[in-house]
C-alpha positions in Angstrom: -17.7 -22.2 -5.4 -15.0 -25.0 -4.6 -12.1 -23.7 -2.6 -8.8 -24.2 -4.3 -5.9 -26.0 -2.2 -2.4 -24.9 -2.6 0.4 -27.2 -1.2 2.9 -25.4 0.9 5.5 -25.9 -1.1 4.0 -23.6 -4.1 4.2 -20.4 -1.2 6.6 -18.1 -2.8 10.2 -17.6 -0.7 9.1 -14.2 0.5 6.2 -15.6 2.5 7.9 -15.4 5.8 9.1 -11.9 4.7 5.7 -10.9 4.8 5.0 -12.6 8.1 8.0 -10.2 9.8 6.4 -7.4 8.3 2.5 -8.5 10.1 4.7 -9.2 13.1 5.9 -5.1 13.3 2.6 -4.1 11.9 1.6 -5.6 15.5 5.0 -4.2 17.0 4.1 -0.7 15.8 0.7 -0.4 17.2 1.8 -1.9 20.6 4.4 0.3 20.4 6.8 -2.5 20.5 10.7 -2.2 19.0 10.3 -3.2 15.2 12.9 -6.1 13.7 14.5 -5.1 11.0 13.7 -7.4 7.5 16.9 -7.8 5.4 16.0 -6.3 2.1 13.3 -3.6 3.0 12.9 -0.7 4.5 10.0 0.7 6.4 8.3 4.1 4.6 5.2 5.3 5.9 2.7 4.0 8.1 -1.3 3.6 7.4 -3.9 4.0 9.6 -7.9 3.1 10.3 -11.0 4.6 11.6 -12.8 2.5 14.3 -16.1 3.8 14.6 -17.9 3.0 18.0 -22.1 3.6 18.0 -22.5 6.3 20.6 -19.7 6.9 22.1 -17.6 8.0 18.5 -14.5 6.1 17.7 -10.5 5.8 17.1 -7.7 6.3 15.0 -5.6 3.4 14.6 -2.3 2.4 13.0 -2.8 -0.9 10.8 -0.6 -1.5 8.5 3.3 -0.6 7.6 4.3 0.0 4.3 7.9 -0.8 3.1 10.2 -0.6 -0.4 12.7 -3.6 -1.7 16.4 -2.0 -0.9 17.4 -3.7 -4.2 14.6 -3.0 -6.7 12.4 0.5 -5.7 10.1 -0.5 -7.4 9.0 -3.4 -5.3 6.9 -2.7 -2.3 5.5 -4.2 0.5 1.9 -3.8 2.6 1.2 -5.5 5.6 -2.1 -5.2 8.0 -2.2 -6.4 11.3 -5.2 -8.2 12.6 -7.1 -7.0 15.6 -5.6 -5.4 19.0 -7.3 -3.6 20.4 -11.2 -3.4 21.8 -12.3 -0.9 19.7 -11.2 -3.6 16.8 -12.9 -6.2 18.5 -16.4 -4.2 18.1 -15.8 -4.0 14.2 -15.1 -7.8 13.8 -18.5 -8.1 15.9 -20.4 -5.9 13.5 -21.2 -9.1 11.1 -23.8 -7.2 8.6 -22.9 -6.2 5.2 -23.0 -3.4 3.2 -22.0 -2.1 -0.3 -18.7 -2.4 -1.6 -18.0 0.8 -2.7 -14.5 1.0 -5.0 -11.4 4.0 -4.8 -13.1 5.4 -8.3 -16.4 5.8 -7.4 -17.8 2.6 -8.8 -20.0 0.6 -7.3 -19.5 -3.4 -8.3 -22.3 -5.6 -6.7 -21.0 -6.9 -4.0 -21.6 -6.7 -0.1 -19.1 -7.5 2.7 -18.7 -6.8 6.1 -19.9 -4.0 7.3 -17.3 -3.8 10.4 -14.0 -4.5 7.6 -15.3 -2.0 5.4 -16.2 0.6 8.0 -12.0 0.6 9.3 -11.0 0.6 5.5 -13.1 3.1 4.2 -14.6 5.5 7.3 -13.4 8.2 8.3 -13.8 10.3 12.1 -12.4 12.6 14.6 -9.3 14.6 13.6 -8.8 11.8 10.7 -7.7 13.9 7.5 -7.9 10.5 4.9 -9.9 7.4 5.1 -7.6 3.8 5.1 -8.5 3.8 1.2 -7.8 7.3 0.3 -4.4 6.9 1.9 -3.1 3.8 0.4 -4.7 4.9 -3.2 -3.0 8.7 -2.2 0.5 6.5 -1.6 0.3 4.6 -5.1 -0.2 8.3 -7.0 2.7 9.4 -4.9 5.2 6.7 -6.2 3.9 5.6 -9.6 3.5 2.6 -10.7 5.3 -0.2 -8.8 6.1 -3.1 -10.6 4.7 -5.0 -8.0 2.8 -4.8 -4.1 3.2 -7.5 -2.3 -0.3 -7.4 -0.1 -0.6 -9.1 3.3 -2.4 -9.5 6.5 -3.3 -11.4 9.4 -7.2 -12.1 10.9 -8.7 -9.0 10.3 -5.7 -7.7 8.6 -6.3 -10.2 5.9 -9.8 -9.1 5.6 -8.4 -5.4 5.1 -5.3 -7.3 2.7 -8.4 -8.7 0.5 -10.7 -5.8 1.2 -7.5 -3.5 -1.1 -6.9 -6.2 -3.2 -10.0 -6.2 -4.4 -10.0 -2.7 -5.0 -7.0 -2.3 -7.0 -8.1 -5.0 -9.5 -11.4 -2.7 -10.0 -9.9 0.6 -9.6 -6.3 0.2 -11.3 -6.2 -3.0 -12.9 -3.1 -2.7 -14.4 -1.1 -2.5 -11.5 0.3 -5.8 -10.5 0.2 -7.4 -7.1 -0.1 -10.6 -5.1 -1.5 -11.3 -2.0 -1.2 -13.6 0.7 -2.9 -13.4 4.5 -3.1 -15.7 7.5 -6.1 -16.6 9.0 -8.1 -14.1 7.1 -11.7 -14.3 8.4 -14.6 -14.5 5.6 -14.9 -11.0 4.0 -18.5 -11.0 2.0 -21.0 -12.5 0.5 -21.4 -15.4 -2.4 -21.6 -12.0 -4.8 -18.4 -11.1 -3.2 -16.5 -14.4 -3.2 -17.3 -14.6 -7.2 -16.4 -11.6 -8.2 -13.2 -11.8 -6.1 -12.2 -14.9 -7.9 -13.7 -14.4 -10.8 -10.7 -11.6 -11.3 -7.3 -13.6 -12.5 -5.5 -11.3 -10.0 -7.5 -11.2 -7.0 -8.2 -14.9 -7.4 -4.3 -15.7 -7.0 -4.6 -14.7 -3.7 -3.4 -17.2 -0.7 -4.7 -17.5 2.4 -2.5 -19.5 5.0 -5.0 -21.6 7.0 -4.4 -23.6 10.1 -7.0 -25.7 9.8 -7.6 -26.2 13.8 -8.5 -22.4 13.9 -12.0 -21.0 14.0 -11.4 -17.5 13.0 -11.4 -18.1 8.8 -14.8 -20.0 9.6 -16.6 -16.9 10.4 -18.6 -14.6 9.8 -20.6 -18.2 9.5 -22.3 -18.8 6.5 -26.2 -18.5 6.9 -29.2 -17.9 4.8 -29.3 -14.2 6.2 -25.7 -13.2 5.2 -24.1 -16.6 3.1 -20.7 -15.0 3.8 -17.6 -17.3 2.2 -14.2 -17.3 1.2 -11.8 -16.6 -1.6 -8.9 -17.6 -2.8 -6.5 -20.3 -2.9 -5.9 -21.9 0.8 -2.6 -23.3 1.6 -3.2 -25.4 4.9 -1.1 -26.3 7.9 -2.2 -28.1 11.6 -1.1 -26.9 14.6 -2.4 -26.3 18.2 -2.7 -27.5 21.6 -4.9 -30.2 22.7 -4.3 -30.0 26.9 -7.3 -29.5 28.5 -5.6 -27.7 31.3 -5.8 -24.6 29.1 -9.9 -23.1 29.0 -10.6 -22.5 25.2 -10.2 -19.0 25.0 -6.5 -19.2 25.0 -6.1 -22.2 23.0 -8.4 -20.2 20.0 -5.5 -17.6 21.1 -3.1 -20.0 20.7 -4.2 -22.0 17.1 -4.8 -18.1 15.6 -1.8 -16.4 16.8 0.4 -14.5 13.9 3.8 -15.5 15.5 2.6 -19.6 15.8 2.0 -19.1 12.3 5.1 -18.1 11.2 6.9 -20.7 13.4 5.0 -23.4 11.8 5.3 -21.8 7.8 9.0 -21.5 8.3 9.5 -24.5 10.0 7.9 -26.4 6.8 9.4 -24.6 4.1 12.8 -25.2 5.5 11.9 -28.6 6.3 9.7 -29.4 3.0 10.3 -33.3 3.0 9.9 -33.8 6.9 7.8 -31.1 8.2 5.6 -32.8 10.4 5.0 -33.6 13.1 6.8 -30.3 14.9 6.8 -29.0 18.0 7.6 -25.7 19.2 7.6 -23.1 22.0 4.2 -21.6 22.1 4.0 -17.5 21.3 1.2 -17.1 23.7 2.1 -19.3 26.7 6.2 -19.7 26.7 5.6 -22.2 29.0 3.5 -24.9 27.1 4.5 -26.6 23.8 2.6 -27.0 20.8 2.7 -29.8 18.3 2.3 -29.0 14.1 1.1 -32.4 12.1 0.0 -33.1 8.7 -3.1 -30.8 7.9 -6.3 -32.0 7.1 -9.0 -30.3 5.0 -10.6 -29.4 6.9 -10.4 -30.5 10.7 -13.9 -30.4 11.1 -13.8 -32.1 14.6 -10.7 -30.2 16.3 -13.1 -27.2 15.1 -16.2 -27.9 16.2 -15.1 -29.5 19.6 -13.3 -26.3 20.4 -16.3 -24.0 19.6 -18.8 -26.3 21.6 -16.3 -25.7 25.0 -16.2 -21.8 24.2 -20.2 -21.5 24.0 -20.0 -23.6 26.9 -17.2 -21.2 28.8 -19.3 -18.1 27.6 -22.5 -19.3 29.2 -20.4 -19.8 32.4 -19.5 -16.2 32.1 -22.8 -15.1 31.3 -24.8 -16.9 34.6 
């Protein structure tokens, strides 16, 4: 299917709202001191199971879950991406597996098996699976008029992951979602069904395109994995050489370089680019925004080239 390009201008005003509320998803787990975001106010917390072959697993916070100050029945759900090594083995664990919804049905569709496994497992001294929590919240407060879903890396996975299973389970309820650098999800089945939904098709994902993250899982004849969506695109990174390519991946997927670069250009919408800004990962370099191209297939493909290169270094 033909992935649909938003301009940046179309994102809606509270898309650096949800980029604060990723940013103390992050905060929270790190336990960090959380910023406050004018308007909301922080409820409840949501947590994960990350499930470790052999050696059993952990219970994670992921997302934060927070309520307009001015309409109640406006809410807000943000998932942070990964942090932490036990994270790191679920993104690694590339097979699929059946989606399997909050109401018991089964639609025929596989994604990945490491996503679902933190959204819908369960371990230790866990009382309630990711799922059965967030489904247990909405019962708790009724219907809202609308949740605002979001999530960066593999928090946009997880963002898509209960998306896509509020349009099967409770289609009625209304929501919108919008992730940064969400990595691919599922299968072809997966990516049509998710956009074959009008709701779940809405969905944005802010892409810079110099990042390698929303490229995998790759496509390949064993698992054809794609993406969903509507992508609104920006370009930003650091080209010194100086830097080995493990931090400048860092540096091109970071959630705080994203919301530098998004806010910069929709408060600058007739001169964003080129920018430069102080870098989130290394305060001591600069990086350098410019008009995005769809995609940057070179600035991609150079940069995974040097890291196979810099793992095999490692590896010798």
């Amino acid at each position: 299917m033909s992935q649909t390009t938003l301009p940046l201008s179309s994102l809606p005003a509270i898309t650096p709202t949800l980029g604060q509320a990723v940013q103390n998803a992050y905060a929270q787990f790190e336990n960090r001191s959380l910023q406050s975001i004018v308007g909301w106010t922080l409820r409840t917390t949501i947590t994960g199971w990350d499930s470790i072959v052999i050696v059993g697993g952990a219970e994670e916070c992921f997302a934060l879950i927070y309520q307009n100050d001015t309409d109640s029945s406006q809410w807000l759900l943000a998932f942070r991406g990964t942090a932490s090594k036990d994270d790191l083995f679920k993104d690694l664990e590339a097979g699929t597996t059946a989606f399997i919804a909050a109401d018991g049905s089964r639609p025929d569709v596989d994604v990945h098996v490491g996503f679902f496994g933190i959204y819908s497992g369960i371990g230790g001294t866990m009382r309630a699976s990711m799922q059965t929590q967030l489904f247990a919240w909405l019962d708790g407060i009724g219907e809202p008029s609308t949740v605002h879903i979001t999530g960066h890396s593999l928090g946009g996975a997880l963002a898509e992951l209960f998306a896509f299973d509020l349009a099967t389970s409770r289609p009625s309820q209304s929501f919108q979602t919008i992730d940064w650098a969400a990595p691919r999800v599922g299968t072809r089945k997966w990516v049509a069904a998710y956009d074959g939904n009008p709701t779940t098709a809405a969905t944005i994902r802010i892409v810079n395109t110099q990042d390698v993250i929303p490229d995998l899982p790759p496509t390949t004849p064993l698992y054809d994995y794609g993406q969903v969506g509507q992508e609104a695109a920006v370009s930003f990174g650091n080209q010194s050489h100086v830097l080995d390519p493990f931090t400048r991946v860092l540096i091109r997927h970071s959630m705080d370089n994203y919301l530098t670069v998004i806010s910069h250009a929709l408060q600058c919408p007739t001169t964003p680019w080129p920018f430069t800004f102080t870098d989130a990962i290394k305060p001591d370099i600069t990086d350098i925004a410019v008009t995005p191209s769809l995609p940057d297939v070179d600035s991609r493909t150079a940069l995974i080239a040097e890291l196979r290169t810099a793992r095999s270094g490692r590896l010798a």
